[in-house]
Legacy VTK file of the C-alpha trace (Angstrom):
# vtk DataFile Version 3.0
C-alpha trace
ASCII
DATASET POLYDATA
POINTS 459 float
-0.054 21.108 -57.820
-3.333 22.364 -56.764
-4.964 19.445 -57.273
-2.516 17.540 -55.082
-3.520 19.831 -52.040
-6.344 17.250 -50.470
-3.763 14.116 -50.473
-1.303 16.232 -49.100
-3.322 17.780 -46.464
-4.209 14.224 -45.720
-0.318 13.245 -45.846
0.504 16.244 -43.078
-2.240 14.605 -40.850
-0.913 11.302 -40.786
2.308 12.418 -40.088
1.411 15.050 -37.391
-0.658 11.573 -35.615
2.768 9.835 -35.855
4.437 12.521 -33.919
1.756 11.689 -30.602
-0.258 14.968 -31.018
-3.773 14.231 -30.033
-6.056 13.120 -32.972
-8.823 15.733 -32.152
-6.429 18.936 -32.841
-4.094 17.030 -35.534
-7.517 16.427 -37.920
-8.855 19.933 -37.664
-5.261 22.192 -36.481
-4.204 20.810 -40.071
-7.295 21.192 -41.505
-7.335 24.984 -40.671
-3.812 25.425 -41.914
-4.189 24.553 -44.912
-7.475 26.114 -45.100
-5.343 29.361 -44.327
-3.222 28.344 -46.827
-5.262 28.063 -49.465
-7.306 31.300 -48.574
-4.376 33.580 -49.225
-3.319 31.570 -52.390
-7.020 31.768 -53.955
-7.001 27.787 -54.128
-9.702 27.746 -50.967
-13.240 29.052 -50.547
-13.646 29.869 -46.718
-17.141 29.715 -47.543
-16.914 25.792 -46.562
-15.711 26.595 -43.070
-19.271 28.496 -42.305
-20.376 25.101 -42.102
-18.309 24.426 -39.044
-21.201 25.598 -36.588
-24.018 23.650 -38.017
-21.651 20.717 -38.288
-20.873 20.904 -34.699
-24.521 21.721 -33.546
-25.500 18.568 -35.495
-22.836 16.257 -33.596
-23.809 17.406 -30.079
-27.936 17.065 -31.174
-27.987 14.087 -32.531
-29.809 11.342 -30.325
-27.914 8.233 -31.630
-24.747 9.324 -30.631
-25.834 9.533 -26.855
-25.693 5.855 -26.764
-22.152 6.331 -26.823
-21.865 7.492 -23.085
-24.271 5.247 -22.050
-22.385 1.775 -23.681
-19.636 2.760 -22.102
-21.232 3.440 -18.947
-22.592 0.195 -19.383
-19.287 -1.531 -20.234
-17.007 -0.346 -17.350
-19.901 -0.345 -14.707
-19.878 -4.469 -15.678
-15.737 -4.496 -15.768
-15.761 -3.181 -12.101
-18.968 -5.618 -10.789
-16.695 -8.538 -11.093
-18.860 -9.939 -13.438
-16.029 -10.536 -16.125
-13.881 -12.537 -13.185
-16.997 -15.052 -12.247
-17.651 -16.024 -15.821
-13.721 -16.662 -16.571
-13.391 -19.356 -13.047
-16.773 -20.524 -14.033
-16.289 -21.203 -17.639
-12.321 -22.259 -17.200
-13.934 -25.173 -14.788
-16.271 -26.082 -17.430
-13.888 -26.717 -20.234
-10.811 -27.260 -17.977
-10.793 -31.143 -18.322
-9.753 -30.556 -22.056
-7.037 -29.866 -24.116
-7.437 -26.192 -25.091
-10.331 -25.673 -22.645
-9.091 -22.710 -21.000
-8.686 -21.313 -24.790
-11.968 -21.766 -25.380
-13.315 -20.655 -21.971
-11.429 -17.207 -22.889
-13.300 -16.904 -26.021
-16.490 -17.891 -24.953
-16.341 -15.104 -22.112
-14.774 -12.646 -24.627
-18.116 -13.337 -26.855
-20.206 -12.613 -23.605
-18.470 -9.865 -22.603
-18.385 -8.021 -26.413
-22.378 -9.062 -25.733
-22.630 -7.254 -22.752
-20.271 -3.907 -22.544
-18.837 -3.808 -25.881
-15.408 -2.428 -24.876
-12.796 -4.237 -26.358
-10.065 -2.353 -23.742
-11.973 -3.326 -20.339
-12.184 -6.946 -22.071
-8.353 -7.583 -23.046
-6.960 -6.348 -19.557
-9.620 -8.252 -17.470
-8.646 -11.564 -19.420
-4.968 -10.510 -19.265
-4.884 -9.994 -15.056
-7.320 -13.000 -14.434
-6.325 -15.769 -17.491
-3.354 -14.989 -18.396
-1.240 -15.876 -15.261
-3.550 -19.014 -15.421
-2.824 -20.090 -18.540
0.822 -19.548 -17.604
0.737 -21.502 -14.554
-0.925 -24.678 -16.611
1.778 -24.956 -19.233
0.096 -22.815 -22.140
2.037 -21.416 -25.163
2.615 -17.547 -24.538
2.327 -16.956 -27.633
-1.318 -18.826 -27.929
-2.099 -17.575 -24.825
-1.632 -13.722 -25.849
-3.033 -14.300 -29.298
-6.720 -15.601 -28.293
-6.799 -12.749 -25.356
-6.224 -10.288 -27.260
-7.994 -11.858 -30.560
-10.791 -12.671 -27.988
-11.233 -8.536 -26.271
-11.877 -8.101 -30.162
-15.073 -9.452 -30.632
-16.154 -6.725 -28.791
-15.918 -4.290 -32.077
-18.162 -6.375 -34.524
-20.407 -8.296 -31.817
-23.491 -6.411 -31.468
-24.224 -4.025 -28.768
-20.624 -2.548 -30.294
-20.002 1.026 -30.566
-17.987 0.680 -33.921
-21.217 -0.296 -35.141
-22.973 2.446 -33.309
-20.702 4.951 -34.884
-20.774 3.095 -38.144
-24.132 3.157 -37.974
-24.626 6.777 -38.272
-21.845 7.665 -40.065
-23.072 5.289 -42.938
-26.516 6.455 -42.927
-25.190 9.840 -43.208
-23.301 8.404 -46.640
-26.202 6.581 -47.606
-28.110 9.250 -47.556
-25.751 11.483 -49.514
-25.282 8.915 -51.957
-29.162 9.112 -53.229
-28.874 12.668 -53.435
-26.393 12.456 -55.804
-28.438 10.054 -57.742
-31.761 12.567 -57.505
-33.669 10.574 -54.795
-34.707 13.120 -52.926
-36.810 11.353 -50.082
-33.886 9.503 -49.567
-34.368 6.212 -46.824
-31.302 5.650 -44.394
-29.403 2.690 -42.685
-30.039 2.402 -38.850
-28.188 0.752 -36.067
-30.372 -1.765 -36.129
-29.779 -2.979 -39.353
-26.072 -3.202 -38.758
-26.833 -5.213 -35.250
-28.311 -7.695 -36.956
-26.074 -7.768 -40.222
-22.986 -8.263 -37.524
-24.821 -11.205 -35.805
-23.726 -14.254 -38.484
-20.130 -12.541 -38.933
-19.340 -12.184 -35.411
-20.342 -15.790 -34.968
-18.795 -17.533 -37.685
-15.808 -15.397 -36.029
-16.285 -17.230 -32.762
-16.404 -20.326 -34.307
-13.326 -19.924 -36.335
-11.561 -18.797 -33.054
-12.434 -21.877 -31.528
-11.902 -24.333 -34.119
-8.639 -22.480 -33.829
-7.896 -23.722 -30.857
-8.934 -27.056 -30.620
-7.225 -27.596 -34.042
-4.174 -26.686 -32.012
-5.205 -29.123 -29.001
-5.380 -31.822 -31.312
-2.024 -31.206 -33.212
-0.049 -29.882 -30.439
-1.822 -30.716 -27.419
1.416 -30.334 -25.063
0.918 -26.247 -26.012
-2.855 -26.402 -24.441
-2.736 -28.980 -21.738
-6.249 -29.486 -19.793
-6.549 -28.381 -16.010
-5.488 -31.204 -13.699
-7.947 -33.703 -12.620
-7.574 -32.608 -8.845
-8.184 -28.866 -9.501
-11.850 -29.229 -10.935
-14.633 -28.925 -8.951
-17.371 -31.616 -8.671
-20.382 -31.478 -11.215
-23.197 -30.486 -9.137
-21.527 -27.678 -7.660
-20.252 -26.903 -10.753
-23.710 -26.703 -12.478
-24.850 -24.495 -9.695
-22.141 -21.853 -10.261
-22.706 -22.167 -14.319
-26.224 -21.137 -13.511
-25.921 -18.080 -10.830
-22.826 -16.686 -13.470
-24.495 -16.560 -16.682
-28.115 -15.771 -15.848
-27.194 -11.912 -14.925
-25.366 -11.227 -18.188
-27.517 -13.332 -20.439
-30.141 -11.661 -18.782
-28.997 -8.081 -20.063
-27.999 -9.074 -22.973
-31.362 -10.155 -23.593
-32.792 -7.338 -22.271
-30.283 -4.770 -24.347
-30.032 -6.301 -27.509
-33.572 -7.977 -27.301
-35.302 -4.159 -27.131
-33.024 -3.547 -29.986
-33.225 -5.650 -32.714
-37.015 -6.422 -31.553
-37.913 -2.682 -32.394
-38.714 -2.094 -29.030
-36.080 0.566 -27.928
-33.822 2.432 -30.041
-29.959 1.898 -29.334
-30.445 4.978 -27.343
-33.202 3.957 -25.446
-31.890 0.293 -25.044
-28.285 1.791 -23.851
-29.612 3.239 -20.780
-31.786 0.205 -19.965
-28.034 -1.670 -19.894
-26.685 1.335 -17.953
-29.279 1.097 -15.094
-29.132 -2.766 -15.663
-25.532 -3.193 -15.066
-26.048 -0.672 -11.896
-28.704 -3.502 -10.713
-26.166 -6.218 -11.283
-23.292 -4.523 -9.207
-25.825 -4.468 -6.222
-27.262 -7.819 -6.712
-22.696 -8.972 -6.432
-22.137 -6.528 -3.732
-19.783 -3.666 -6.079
-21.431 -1.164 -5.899
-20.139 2.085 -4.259
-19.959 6.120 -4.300
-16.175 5.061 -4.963
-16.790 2.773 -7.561
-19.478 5.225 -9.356
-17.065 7.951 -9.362
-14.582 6.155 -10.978
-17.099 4.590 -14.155
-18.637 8.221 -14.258
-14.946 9.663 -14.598
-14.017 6.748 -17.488
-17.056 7.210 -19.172
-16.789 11.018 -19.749
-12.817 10.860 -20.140
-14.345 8.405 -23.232
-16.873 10.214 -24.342
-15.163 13.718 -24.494
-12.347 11.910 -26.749
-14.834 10.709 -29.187
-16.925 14.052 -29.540
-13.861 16.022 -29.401
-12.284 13.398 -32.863
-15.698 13.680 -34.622
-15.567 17.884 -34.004
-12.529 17.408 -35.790
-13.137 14.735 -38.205
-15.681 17.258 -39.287
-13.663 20.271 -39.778
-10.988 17.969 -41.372
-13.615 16.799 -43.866
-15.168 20.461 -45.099
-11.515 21.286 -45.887
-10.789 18.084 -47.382
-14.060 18.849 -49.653
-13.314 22.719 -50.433
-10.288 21.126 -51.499
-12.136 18.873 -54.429
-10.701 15.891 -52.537
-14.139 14.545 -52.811
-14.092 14.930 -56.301
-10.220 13.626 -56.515
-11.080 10.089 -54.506
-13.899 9.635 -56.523
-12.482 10.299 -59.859
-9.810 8.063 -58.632
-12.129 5.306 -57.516
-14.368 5.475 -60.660
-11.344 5.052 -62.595
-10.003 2.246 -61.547
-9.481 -1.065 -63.583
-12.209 -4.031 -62.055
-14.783 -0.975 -61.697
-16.774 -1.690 -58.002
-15.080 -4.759 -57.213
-11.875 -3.092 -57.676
-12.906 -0.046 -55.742
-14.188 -2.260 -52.929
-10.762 -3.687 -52.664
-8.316 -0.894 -53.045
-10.711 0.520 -50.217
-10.275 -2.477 -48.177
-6.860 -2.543 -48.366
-6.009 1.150 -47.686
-8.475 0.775 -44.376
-6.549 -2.185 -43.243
-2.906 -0.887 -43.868
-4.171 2.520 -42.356
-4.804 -0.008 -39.169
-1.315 -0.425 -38.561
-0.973 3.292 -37.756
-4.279 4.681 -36.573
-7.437 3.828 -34.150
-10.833 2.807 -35.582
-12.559 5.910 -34.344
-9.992 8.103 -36.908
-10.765 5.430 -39.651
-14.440 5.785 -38.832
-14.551 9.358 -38.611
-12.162 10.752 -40.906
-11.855 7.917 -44.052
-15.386 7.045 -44.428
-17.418 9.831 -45.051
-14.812 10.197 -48.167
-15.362 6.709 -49.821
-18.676 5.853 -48.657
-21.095 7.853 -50.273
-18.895 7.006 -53.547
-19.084 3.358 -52.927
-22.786 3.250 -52.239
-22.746 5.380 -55.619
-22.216 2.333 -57.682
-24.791 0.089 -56.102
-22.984 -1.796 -53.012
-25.508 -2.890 -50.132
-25.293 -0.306 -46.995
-25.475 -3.002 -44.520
-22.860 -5.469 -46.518
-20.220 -2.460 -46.709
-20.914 -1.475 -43.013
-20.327 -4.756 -41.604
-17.043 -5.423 -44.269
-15.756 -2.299 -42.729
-16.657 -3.131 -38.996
-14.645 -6.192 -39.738
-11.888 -5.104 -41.562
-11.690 -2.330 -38.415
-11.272 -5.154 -35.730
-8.220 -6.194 -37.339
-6.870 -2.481 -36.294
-6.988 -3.896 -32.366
-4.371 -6.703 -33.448
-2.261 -5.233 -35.969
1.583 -4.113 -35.192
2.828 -1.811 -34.052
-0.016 -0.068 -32.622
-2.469 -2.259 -32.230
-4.447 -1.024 -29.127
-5.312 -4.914 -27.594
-1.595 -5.225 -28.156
-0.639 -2.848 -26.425
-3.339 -3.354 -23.367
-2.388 -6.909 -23.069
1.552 -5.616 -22.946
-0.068 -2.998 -19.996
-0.711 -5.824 -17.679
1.321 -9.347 -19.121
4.168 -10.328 -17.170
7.532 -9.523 -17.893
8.624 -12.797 -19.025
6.249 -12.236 -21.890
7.960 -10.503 -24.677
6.793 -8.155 -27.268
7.417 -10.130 -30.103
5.687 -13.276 -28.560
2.488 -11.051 -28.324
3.087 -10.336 -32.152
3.112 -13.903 -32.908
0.505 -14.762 -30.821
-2.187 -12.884 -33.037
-0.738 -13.234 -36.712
-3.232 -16.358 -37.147
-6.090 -14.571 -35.596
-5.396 -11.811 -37.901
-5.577 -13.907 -40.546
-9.012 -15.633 -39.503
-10.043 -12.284 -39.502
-8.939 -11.679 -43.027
-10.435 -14.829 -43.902
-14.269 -13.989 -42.764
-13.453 -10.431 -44.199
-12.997 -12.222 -47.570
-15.960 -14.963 -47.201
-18.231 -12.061 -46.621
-16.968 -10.573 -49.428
-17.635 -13.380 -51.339
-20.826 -14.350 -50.098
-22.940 -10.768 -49.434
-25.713 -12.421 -47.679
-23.943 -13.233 -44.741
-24.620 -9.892 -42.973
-27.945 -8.719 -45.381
-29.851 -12.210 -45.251
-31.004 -11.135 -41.399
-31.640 -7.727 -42.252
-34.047 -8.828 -45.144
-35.715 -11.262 -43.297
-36.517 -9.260 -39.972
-37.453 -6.231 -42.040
-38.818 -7.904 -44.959
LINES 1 460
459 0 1 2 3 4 5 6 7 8 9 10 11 12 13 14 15 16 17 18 19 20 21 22 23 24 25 26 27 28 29 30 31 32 33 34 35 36 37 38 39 40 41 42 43 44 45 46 47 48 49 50 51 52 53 54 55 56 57 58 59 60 61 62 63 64 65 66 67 68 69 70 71 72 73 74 75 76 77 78 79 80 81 82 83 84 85 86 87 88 89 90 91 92 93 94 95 96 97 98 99 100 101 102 103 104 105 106 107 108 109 110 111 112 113 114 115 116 117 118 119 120 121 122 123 124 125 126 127 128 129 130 131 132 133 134 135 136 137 138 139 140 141 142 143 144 145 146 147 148 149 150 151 152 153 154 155 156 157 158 159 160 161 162 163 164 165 166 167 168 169 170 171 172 173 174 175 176 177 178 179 180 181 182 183 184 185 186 187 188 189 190 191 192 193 194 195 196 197 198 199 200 201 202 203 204 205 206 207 208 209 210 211 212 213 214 215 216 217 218 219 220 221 222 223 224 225 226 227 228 229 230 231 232 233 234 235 236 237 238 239 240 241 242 243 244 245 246 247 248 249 250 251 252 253 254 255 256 257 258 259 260 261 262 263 264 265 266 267 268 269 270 271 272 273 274 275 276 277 278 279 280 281 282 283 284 285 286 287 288 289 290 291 292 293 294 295 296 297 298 299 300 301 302 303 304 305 306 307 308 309 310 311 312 313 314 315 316 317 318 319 320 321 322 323 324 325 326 327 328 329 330 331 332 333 334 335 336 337 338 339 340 341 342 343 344 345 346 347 348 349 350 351 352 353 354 355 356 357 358 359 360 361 362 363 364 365 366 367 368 369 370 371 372 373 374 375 376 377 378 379 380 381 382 383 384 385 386 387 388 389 390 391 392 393 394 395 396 397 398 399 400 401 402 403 404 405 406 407 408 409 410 411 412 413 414 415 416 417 418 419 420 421 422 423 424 425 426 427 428 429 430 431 432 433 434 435 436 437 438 439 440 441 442 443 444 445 446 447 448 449 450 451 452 453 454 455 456 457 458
């Protein structure tokens, strides 16, 4: 029974999240529980929850995680410039004349916006108020019309600057790092942001593509479900060219400017996240946004943002040192090591778990709370850091899309018209979940996907 104690404390979490208690105090009010628990019964050493300090001094010092306040600064600063509305009218023209255009004009802003602010919330609702009335009003499927807004606010998770990857980043160097411990390297090297920026870069476009073929697979087949914008409604080409131009430059500019510093080894994702915070400031000038009003309100989103994810990771980390002076740490990996098809297996009972956990819980609890168990045993037995980053980025996106708590899902149902049911939203993204799936398994299959760039930038 005793050794059961670590999958049932993890049992007694996942139920407490299903009752709506915040994540923060479920992870470490359980975690302390059972720690209590287990200190009267002998089966716990409370020696593990000294820890708790250091563990919590370590979270609040740590200089990549202040990127986190600063991409989201970033992020809704852009949402409330109008910048998000310009490139949707602009790009909608551009592809109107064609069946599926405005399909495509959704995911080609979704890319640039997951480019640019990297939050996948602020992306679904903008594209929800502005396109999806639009693609209403000019005949489109609901159900296609839901499924690439929402599938489209997800690129924002695995497109670089994203802060799943920012998070992944050090929670997998962190693992990597344990992992040659274990193995007696003691000058161990680590995995930075950078090299999951540019192991993301292929993925995320292959996923853009896929989207898009998507859709004009769907114009061809069924083009009455994707009808073009009529003739009358477009605006002539010069003028047209001219508004391409003044739309794209700003944003293109700072994604150049962000990711450039980046993944040129100019500016670490710290340093480059407040270059796109004062950047996007500039930009809401330059369009006439910007306001004491309009400040106050990113200010107050960014820390109500940023206090939620310190406040999971404080807990992640108490949940974790109990989970450990459990010998859960010992149990998963037993149980890993174990298991028939030795890392491939592994990989994929892994992969599986993360993706059914999806249904139920947000990335930042699958980030915080499941990794640091199985990654330092998976990088054990010889996987690629970067490969199993972005495979995990990935397989986390599909967590935005999944029923019944699929957070795009239920942003888009926050602002979608009535006559727009639940269940059509459902429907809509079942075949952008399964592109997903599909570039989760190629990558799988082919590795060098997301460690080719890597290798060659940093030799």
């Amino acid at each position: 029974m005793i050794e059961l104690l670590p999958l049932l404390l993890f049992v007694v979490v996942f139920i407490v999240l299903l009752f709506g208690y915040p994540v923060a105090f479920s992870l470490a009010g359980s975690a302390l529980l059972f720690a209590a628990i287990g200190y009267v019964t002998e089966t716990f050493d409370p020696v593990f929850l000294e820890a708790i300090p250091n563990r919590i001094q370590g979270i609040l010092s740590n200089e990549l995680l202040i990127a986190i306040p600063l991409f989201v600064f970033m992020g809704v600063m852009l949402e409330k410039s109008k910048i998000a509305e310009e490139l949707l009218d602009t790009m909608g023209q551009v592809f109107g004349g064609m069946a599926g255009g405005l399909g495509l004009s959704v995911t080609l802003v979704g890319m640039l916006l997951a480019a640019s602010t990297g939050i996948v919330g602020a992306t679904v609702v903008t594209m929800g108020l502005l396109s999806l009335p639009t693609m209403l009003r000019r005949g489109y499927s609901p159900e296609i019309s839901t499924g690439i807004i929402c599938a489209s606010g997800t690129l924002g998770q695995i497109i670089p600057p994203s802060i799943v990857l920012v998070l992944l980043g050090d929670v997998i160097s962190s693992s990597y790092q344990q992992a040659q411990l274990d193995q007696g390297i003691f000058a161990p090297d680590s995995v930075t942001v950078g090299d999951l920026f540019f192991g993301a870069l292929i993925p995320g476009l292959i996923l853009v593509s896929l989207y898009a073929l998507y859709i004009i697979v769907i114009a061809i087949i069924s083009p009455e479900k994707v009808p073009p914008i009529p003739e009358d409604e477009r605006k002539v080409s010069k003028e047209l060219w001219m508004q391409v131009l003044t739309v794209l430059i700003p944003p293109i500019l700072l994604i150049v400017l962000v990711l450039g510093s980046i993944l040129g080894g100019i500016a670490t994702p710290t340093e480059a996240a407040s270059v796109g915070s004062v950047g996007a400031i500039v930009l809401s000038c330059f369009k006439r946004t910007f306001n004491l009003n309009i400040l106050q309100k990113v200010m107050r989103s960014t820390t109500e943002v940023t206090a939620m994810v310190f406040m999971i990771l404080i807990g992640a980390s108490v949940f974790s040192l109990v989970f450990r002076g459990f010998g859960g740490d010992d149990l998963v990996r037993n149980f890993l090591v174990d298991l028939p098809g030795g890392v491939f297996g592994a990989v994929l009972l892994v992969m599986i778990v993360m993706f059914l956990l999806g249904f139920f819980l947000d990335f930042i609890e699958i980030t915080f709370v499941v990794i640091p168990i199985v990654a330092p045993i998976l990088l054990t037995m010889g996987l690629d850091p970067v490969w199993l980053g972005i495979m995990i980025a990935l397989n986390l996106q599909t967590s935005f899309l999944t029923p019944p708590f699929g957070f795009s899902l239920f942003y888009l149902r926050g602002v979608a018209p009535d006559s727009i049911s639940t269940p059509q939203i459902y429907r809509g993204v079942i075949p952008f979940i399964g592109i997903q799936l599909f570039v989760l398994g190629l990558l799988a299959y082919w590795p060098a996907l997301a460690t080719w760039l890597p290798n060659v930038v940093y030799g």
